[in-house]
C-alpha positions in Angstrom: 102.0 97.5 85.9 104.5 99.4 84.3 107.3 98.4 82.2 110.8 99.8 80.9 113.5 97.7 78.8 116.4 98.4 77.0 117.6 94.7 76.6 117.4 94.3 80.9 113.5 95.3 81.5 112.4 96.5 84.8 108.5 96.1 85.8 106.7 97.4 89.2 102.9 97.9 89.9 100.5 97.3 92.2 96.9 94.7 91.9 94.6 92.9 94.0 93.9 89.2 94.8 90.8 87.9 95.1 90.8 84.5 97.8 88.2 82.9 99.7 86.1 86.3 99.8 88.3 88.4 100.5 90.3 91.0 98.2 93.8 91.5 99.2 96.1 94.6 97.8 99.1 93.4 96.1 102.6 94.8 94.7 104.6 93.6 92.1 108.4 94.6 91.1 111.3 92.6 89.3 112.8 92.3 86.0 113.8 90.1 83.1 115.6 89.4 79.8 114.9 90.8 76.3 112.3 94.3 76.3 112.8 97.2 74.5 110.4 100.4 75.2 108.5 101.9 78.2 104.6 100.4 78.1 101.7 100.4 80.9 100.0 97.0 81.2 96.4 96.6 82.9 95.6 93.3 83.1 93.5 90.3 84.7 94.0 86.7 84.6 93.4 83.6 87.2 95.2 82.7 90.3 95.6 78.7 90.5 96.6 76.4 93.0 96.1 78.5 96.6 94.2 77.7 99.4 95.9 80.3 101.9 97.2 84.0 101.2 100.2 83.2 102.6 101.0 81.1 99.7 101.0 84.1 97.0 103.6 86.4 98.2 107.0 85.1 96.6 108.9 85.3 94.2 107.5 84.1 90.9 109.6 82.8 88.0 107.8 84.1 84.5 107.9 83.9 81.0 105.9 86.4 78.7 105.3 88.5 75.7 103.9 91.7 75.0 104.4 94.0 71.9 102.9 97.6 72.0 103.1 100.8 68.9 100.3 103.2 71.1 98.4 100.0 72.1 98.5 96.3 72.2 98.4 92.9 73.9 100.4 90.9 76.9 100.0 87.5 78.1 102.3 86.4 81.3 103.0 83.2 83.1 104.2 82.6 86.3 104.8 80.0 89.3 106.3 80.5 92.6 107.9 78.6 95.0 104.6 77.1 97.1 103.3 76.2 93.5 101.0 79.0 93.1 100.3 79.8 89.3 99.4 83.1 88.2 98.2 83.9 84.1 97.8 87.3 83.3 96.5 88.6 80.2 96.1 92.3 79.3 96.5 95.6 77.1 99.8 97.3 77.2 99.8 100.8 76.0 103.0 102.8 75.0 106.2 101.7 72.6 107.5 98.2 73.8 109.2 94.7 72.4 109.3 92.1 74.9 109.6 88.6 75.1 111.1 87.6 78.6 112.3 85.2 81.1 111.4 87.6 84.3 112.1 87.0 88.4 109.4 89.1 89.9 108.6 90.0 93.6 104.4 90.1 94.9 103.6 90.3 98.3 100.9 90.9 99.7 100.5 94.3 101.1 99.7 94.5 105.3 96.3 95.8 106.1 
């Protein structure tokens, strides 16, 4: 995922989702409140309560923080509408501040 913030951050990537098996290719895009910089994040983290793939695409509500001088850490939280809970935690490389309230978009992208 990538970031850019000057006080309104914007964020957009792309992932996968692991369910029942099967590995499922994912975007992401959205923004938030409060980052300052341009970083790249990779990151992993666990998908909780989902039975069906349908339930992940959404919009998910997140709060998070990252802070990044050439490399550093992220952590993010987020929960959509069906109740599907997503924690990320990763390495963000580049020059970035951020502590957020973010609305971001994943959907699951068709085979």
């Amino acid at each position: 995922m990538e970031e850019l913030g000057a006080v309104v951050g914007y964020q957009w990537g792309h992932g996968a989702l692991e369910l029942g098996g099967h590995t499922y290719q994912i975007v992401v895009r959205g923004g938030g409140v409060l980052a300052v910089g341009h970083a790249f994040f990779s990151a992993a983290g666990c998908v909780s309560n989902i039975t069906r793939p349908e339930d992940f695409s959404g919009t998910y509500w997140s709060t998070g923080a990252s802070a990044a001088v050439g490399q550093g850490r992220g952590v993010l939280l987020m929960e959509n509408a069906h109740g599907v809970d997503v924690h990320l935690v990763g390495q963000a490389r580049g020059v970035l501040m951020s502590g957020q309230i973010a609305r971001l978009d994943m959907e699951i992208v068709p085979d």
